[in-house]
N, CA, C and O atoms as a MOPAC input file, in Angstrom:
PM7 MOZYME 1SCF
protein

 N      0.46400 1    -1.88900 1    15.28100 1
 C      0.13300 1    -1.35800 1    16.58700 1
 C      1.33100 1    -0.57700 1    17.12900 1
 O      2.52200 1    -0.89000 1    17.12700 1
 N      0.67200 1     0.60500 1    17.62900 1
 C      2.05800 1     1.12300 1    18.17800 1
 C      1.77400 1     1.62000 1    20.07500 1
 O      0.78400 1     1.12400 1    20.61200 1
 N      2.29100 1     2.15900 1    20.55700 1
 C      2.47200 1     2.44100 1    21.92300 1
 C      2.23200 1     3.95100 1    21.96500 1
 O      2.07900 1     4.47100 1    23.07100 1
 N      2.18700 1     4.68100 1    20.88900 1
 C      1.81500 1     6.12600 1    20.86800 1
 C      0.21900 1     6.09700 1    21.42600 1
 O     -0.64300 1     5.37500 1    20.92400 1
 N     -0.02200 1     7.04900 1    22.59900 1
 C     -1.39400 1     6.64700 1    22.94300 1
 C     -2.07800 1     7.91800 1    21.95200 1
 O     -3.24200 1     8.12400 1    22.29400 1
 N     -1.73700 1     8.58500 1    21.09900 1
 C     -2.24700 1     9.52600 1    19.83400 1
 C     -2.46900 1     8.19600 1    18.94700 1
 O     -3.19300 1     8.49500 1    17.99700 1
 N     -2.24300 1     7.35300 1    18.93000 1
 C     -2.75900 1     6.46100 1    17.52300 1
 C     -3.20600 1     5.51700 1    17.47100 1
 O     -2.90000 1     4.36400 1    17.16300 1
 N     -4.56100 1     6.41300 1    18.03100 1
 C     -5.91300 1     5.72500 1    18.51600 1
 C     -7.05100 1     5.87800 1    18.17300 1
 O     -7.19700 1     6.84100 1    17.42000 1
 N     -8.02100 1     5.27700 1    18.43200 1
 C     -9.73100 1     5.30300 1    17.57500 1
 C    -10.32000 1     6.40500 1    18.84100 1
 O    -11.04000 1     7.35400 1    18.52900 1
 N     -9.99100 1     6.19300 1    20.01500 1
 C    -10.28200 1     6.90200 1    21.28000 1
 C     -9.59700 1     8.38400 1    21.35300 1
 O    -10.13800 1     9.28300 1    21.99700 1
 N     -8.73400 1     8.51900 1    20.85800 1
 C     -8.14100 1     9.66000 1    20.91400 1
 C     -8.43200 1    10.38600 1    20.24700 1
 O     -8.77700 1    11.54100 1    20.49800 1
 N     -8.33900 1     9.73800 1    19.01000 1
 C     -8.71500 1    10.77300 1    17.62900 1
 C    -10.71000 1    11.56300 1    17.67200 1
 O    -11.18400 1    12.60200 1    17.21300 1
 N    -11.12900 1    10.75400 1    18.21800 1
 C    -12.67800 1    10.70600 1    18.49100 1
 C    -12.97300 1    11.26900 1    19.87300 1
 O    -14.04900 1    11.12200 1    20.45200 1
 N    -11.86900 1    11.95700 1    20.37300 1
 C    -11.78000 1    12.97300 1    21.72600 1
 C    -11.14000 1    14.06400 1    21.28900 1
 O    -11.34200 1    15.08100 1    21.95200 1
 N    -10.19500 1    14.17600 1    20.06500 1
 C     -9.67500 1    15.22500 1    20.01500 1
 C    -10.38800 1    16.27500 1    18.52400 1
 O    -10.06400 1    17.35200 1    18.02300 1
 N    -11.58400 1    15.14800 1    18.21300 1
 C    -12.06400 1    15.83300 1    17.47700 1
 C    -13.30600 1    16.30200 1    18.30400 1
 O    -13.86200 1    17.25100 1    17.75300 1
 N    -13.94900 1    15.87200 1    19.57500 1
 C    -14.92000 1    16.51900 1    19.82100 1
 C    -14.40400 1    17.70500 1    20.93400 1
 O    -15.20900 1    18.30500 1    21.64700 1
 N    -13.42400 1    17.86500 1    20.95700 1
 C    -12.47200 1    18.75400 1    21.74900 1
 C    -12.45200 1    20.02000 1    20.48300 1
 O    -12.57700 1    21.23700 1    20.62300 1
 N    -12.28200 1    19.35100 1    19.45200 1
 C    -12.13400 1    20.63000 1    18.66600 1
 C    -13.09400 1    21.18400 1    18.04000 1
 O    -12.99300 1    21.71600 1    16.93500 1
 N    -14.13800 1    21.09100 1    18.73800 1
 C    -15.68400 1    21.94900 1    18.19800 1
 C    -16.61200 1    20.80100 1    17.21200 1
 O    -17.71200 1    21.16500 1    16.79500 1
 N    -16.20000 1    19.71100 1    16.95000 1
 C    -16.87300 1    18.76200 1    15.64200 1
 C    -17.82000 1    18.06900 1    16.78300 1
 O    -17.66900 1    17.32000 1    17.74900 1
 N    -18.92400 1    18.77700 1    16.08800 1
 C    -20.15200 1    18.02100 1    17.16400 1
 C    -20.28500 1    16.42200 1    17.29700 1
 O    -20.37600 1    15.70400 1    16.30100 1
 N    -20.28800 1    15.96100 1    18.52200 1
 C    -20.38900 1    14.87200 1    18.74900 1
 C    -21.98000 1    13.92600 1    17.83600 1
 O    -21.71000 1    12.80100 1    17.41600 1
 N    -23.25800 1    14.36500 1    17.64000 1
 C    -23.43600 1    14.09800 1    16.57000 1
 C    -23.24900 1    13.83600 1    15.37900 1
 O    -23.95700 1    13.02500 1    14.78200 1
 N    -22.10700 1    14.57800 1    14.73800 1
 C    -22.02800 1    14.87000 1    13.46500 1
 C    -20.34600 1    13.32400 1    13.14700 1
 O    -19.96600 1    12.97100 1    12.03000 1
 N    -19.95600 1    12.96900 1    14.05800 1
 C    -19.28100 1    11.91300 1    14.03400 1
 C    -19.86600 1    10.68200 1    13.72600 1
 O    -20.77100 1    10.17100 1    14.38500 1
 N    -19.15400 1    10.02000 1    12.33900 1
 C    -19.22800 1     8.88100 1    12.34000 1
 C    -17.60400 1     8.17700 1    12.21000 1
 O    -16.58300 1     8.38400 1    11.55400 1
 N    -18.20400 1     6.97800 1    13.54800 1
 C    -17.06800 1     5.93200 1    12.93000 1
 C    -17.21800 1     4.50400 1    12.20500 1
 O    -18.02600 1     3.65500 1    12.58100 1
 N    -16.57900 1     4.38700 1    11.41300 1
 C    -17.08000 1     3.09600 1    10.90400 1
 C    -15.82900 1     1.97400 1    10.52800 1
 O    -14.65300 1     2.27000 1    10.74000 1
 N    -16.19200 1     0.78400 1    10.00100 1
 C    -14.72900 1    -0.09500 1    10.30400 1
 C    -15.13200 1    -0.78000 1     8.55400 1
 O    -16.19900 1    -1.20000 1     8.10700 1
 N    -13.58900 1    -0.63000 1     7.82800 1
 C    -13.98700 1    -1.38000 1     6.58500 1
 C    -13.60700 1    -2.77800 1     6.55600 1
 O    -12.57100 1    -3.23500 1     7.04000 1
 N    -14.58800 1    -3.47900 1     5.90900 1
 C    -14.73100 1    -4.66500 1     5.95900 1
 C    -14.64200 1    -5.51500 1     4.35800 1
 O    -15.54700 1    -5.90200 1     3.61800 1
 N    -12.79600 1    -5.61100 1     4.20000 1
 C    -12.45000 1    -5.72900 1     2.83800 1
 C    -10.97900 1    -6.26400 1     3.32400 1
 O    -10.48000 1    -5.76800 1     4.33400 1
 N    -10.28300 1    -7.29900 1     2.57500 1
 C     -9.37500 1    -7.55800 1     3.10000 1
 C     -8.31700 1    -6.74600 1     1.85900 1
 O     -8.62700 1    -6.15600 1     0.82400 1
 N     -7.01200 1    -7.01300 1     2.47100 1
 C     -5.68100 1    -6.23200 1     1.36400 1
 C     -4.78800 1    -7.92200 1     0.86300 1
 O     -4.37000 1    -8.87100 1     1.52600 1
 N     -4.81800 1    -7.59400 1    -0.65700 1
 C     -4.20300 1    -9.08400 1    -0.53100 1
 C     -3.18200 1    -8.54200 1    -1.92700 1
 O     -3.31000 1    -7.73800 1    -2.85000 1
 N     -2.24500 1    -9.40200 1    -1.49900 1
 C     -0.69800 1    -9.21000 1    -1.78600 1
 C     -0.28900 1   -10.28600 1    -2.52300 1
 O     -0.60200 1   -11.28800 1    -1.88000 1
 N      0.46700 1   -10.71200 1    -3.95500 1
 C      1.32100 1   -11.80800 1    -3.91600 1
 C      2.05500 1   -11.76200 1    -3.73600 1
 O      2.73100 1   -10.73500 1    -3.77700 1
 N      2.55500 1   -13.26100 1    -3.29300 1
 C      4.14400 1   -13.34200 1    -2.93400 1
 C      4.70500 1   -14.06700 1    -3.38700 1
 O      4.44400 1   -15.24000 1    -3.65500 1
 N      6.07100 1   -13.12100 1    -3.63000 1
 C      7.19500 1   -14.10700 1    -4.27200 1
 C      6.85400 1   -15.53300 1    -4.24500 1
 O      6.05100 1   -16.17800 1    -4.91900 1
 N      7.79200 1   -15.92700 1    -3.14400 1
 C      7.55800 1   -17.42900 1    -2.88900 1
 C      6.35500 1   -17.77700 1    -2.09200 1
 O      6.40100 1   -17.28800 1    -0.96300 1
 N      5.26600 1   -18.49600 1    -2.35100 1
 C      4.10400 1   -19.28900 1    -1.39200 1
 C      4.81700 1   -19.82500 1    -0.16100 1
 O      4.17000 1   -19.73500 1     0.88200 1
 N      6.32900 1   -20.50000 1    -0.06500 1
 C      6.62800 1   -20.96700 1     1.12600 1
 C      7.30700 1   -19.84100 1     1.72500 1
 O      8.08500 1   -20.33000 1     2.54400 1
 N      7.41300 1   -18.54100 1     1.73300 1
 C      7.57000 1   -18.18600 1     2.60500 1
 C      6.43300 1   -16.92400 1     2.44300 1
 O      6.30400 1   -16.18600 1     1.46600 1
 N      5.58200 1   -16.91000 1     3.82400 1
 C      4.52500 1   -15.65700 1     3.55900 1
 C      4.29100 1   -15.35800 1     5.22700 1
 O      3.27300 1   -15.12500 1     5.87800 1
 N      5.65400 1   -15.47200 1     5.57700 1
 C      5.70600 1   -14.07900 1     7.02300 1
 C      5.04200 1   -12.85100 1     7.02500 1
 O      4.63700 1   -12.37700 1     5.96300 1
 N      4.93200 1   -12.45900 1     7.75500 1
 C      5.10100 1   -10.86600 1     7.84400 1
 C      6.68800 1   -10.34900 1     7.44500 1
 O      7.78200 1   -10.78000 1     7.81100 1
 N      6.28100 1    -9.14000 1     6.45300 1
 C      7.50100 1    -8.41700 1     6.12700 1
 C      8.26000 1    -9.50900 1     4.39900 1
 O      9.01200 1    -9.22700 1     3.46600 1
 N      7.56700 1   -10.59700 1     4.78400 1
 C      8.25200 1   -11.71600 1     3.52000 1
 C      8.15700 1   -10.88600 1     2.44600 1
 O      7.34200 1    -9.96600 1     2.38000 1
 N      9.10100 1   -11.21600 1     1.43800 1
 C      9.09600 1   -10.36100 1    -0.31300 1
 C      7.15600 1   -10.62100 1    -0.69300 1
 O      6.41600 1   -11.50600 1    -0.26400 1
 N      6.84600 1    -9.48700 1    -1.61000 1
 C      5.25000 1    -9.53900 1    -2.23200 1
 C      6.49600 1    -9.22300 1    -3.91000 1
 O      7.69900 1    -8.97100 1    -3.97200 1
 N      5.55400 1    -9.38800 1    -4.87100 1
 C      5.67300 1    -8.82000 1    -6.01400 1
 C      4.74200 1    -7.94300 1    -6.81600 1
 O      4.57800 1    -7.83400 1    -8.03100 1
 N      3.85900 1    -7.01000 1    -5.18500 1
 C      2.41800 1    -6.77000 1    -5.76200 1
 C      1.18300 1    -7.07200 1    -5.51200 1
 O      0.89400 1    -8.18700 1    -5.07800 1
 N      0.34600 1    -6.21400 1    -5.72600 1
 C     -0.98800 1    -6.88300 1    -5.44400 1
 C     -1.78400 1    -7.55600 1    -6.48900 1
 O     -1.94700 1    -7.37700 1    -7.69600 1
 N     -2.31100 1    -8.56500 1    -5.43000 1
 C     -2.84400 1    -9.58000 1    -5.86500 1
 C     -3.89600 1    -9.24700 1    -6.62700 1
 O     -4.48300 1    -8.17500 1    -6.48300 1
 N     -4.19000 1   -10.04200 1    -7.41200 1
 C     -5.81600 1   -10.24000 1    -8.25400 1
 C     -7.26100 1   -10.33000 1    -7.08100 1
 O     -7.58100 1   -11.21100 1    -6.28300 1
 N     -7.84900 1    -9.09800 1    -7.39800 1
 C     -8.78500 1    -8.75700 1    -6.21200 1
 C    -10.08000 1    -9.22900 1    -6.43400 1
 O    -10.42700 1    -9.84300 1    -7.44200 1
 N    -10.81800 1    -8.92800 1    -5.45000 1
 C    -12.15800 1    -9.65700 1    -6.08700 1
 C    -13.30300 1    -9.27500 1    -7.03000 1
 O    -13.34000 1    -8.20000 1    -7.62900 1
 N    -14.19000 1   -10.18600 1    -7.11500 1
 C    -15.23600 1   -10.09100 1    -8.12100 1
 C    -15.89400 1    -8.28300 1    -7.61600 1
 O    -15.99100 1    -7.29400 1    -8.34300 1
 N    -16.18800 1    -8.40900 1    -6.35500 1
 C    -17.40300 1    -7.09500 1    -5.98800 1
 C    -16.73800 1    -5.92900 1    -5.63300 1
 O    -17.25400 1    -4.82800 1    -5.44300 1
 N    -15.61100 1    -6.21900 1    -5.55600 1
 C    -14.74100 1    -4.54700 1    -5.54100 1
 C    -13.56800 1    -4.29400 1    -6.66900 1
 O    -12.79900 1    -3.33500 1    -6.74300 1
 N    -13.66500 1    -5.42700 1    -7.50700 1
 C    -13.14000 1    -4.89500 1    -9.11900 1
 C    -11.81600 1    -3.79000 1    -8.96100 1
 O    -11.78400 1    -2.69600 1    -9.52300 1
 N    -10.64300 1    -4.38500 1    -7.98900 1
 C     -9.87700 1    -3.63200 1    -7.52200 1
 C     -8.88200 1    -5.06500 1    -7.35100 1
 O     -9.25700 1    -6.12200 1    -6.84300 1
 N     -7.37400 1    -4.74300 1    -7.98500 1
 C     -6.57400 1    -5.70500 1    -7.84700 1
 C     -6.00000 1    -5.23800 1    -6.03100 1
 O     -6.12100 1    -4.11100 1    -5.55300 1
 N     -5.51100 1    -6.21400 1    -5.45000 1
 C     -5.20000 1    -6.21200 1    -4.15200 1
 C     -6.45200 1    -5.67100 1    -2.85700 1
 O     -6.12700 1    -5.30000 1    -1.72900 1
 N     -7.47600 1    -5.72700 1    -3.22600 1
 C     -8.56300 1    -5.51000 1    -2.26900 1
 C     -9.60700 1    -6.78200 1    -2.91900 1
 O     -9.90600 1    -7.16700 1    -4.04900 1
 N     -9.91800 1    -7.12800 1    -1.66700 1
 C    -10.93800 1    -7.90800 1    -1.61000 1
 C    -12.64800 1    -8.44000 1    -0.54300 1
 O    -12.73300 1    -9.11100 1     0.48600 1
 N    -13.40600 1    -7.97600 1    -1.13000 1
 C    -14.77400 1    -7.97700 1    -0.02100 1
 C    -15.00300 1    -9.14800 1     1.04800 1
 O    -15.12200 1   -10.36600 1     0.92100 1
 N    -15.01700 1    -8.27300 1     2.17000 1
 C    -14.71400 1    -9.46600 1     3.07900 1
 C    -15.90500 1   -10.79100 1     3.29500 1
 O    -15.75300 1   -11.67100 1     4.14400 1
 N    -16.49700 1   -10.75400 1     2.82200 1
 C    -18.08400 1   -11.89500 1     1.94600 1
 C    -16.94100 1   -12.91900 1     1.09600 1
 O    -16.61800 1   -14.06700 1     1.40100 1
 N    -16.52600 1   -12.20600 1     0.09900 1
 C    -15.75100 1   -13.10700 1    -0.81900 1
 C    -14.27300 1   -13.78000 1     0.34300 1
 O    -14.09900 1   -14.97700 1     0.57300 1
 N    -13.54100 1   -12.82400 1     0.81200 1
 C    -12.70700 1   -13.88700 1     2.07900 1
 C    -13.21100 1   -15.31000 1     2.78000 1
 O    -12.56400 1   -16.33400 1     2.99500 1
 N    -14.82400 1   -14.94900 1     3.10200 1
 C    -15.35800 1   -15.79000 1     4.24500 1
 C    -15.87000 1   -17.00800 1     2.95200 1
 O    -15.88700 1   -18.17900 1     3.32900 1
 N    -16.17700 1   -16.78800 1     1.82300 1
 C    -16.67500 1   -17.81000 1     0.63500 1
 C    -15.38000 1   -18.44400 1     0.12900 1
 O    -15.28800 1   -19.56600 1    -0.36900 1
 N    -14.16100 1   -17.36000 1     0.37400 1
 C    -12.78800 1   -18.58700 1    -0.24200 1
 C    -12.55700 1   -19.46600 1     1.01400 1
 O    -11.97600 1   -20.52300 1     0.76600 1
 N    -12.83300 1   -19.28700 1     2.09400 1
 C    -12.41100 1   -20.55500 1     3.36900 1
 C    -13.36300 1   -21.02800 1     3.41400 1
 O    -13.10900 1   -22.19500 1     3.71200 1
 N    -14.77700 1   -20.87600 1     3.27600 1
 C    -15.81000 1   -21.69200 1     3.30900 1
 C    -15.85300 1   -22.64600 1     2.16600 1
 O    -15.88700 1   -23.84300 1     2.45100 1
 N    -15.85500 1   -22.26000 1     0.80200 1
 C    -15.53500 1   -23.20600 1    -0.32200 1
 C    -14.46700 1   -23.49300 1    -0.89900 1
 O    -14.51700 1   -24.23900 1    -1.87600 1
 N    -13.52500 1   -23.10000 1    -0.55500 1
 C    -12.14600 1   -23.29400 1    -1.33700 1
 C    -11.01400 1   -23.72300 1    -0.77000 1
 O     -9.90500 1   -23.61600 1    -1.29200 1
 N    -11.28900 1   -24.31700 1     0.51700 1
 C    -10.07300 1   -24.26300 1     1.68000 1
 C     -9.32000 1   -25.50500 1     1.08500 1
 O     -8.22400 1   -25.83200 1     1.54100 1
 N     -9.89400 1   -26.16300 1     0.10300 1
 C     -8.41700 1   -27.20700 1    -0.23400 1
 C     -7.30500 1   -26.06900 1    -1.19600 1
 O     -6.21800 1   -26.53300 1    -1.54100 1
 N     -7.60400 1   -24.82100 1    -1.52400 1
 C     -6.65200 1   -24.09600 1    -2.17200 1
 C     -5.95600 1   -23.06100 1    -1.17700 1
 O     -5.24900 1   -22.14000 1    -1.58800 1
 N     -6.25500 1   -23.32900 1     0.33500 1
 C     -5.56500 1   -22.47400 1     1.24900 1
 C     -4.62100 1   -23.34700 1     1.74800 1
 O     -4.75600 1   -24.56100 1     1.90100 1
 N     -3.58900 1   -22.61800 1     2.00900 1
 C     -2.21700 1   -23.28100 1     2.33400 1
 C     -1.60800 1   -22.77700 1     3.83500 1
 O     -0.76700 1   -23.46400 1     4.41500 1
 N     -2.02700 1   -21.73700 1     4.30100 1
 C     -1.99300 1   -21.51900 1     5.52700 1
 C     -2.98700 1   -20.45000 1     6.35300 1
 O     -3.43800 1   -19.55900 1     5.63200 1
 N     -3.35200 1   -20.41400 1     7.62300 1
 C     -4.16400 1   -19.09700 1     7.68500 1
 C     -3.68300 1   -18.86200 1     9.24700 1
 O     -3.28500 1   -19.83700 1     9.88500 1
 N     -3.72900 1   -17.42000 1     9.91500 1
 C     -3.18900 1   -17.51600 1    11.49000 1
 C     -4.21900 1   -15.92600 1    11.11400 1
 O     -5.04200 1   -15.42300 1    10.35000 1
 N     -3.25700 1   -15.68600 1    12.51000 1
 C     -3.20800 1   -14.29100 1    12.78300 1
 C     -1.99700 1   -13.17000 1    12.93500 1
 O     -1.09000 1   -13.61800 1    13.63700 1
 N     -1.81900 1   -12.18900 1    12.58400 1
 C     -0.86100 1   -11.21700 1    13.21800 1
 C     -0.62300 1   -11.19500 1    14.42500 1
 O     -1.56000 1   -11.14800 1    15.22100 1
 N      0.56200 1   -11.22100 1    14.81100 1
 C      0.83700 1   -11.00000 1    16.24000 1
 C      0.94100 1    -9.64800 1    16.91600 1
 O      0.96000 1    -9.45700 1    18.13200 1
 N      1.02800 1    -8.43900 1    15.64500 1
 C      0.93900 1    -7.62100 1    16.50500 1
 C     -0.08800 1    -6.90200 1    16.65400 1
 O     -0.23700 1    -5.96000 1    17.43300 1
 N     -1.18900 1    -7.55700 1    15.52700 1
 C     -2.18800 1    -6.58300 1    15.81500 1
 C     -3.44100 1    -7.81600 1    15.70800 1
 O     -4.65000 1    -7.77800 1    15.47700 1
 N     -2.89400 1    -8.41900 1    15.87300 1
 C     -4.25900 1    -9.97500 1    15.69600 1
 C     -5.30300 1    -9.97000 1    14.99100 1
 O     -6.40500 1   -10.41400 1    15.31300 1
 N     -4.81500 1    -9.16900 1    13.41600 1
 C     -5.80800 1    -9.50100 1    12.35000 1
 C     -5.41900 1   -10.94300 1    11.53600 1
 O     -4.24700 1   -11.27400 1    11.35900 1
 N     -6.25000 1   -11.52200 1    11.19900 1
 C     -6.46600 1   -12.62700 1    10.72300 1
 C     -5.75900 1   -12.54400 1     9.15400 1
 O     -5.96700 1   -11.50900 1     8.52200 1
 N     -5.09900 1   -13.39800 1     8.65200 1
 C     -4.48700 1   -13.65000 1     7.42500 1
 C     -5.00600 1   -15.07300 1     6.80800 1
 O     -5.63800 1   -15.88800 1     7.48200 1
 N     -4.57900 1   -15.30200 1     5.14200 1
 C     -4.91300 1   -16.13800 1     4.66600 1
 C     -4.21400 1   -16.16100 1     3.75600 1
 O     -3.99100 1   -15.12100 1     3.13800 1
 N     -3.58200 1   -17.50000 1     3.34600 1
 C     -2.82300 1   -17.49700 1     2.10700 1
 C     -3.17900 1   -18.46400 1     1.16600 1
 O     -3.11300 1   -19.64500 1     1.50700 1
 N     -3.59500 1   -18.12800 1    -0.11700 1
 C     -4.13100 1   -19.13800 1    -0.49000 1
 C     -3.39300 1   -18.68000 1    -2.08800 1
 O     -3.39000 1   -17.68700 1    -2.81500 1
 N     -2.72900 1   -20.23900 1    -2.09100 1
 C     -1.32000 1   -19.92300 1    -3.32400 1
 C     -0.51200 1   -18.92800 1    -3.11200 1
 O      0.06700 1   -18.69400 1    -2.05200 1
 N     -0.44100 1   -18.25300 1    -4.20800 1
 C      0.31300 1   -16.71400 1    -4.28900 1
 C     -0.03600 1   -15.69800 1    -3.88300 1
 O      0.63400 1   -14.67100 1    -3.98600 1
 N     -1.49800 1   -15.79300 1    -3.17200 1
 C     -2.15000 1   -14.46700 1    -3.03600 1
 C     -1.96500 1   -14.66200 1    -1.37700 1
 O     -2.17400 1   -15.79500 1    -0.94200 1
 N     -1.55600 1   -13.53400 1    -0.37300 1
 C     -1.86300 1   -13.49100 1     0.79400 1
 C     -2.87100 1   -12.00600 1     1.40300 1
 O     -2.50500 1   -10.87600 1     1.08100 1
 N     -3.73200 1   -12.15100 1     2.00900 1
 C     -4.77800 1   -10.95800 1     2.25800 1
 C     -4.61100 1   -11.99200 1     4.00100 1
 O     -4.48800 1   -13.10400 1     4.51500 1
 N     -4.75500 1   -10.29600 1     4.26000 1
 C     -5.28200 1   -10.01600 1     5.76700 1
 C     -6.16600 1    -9.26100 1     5.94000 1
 O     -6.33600 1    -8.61500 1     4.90700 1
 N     -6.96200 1    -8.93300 1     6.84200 1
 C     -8.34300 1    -8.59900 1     6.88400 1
 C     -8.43500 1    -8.28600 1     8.14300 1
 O     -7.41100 1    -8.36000 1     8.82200 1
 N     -9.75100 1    -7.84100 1     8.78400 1
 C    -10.61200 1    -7.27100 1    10.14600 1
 C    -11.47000 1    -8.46100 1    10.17700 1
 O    -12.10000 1    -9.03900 1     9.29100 1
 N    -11.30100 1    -8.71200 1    11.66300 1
 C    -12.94500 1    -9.94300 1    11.85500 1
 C    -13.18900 1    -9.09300 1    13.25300 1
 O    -12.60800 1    -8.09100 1    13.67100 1
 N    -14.55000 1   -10.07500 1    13.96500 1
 C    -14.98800 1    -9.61300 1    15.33600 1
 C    -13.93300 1    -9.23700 1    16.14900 1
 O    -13.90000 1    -8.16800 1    16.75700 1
 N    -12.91000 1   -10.23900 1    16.18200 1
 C    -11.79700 1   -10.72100 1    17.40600 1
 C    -10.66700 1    -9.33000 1    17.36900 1
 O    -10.33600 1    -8.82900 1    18.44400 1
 N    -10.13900 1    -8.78500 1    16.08900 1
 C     -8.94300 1    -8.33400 1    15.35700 1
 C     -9.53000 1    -6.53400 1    16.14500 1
 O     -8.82100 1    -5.73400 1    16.75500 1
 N    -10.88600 1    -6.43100 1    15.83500 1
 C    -11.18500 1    -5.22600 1    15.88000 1
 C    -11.83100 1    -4.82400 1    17.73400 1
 O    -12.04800 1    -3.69000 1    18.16000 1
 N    -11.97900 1    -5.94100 1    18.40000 1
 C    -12.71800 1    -6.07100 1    19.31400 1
 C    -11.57700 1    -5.96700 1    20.20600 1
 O    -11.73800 1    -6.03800 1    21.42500 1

């Protein structure tokens, strides 16, 4: 998050209908996939903490370090004895999850709302 009021969903979506791009012809949309990272050490997985890389991604987007946010909500729903911590960002209050070596943060209702 920054304090630049240019680096914005509102701005950018005013300064494009400012610049002739028909307000019809706009779409916005929000992706719903988390980014997941390993890290060095599991005990430490701050923000900014060492990664060595991205993580092993999931089954439905067949992409190491991305993962479908279905498969996020199925690793805390079934797997939460293999999660080791979960919060939020403080500066932008997206939701994180660390589970072992792998840490992914993601978009929910709250993060984007």
């Amino acid at each position: 998050a920054t304090d630049n009021t240019q680096d914005s969903i509102d701005y950018m979506l005013n300064y494009m209908a400012q610049s002739s791009v028909p307000k019809e012809k706009m779409v916005m949309s929000v992706p719903f996939y988390g980014i997941a990272m390993n890290l060095t050490d599991p005990a430490n997985h701050g923000l900014g903490d060492p990664i060595s890389g991205a993580a092993a991604g999931g089954e439905l987007l067949g992409q190491a370090g991305y993962m479908e946010y279905s498969e996020i909500c199925k690793l805390i729903r079934d797997h939460n004895d293999t999660i080791t911590d979960m919060g939020r960002l403080s500066d932008t209050n997206a939701p994180y999850i660390v589970d072992g070596q792998r840490w992914t943060s993601y978009d929910d209702a709250k993060s984007i709302a």
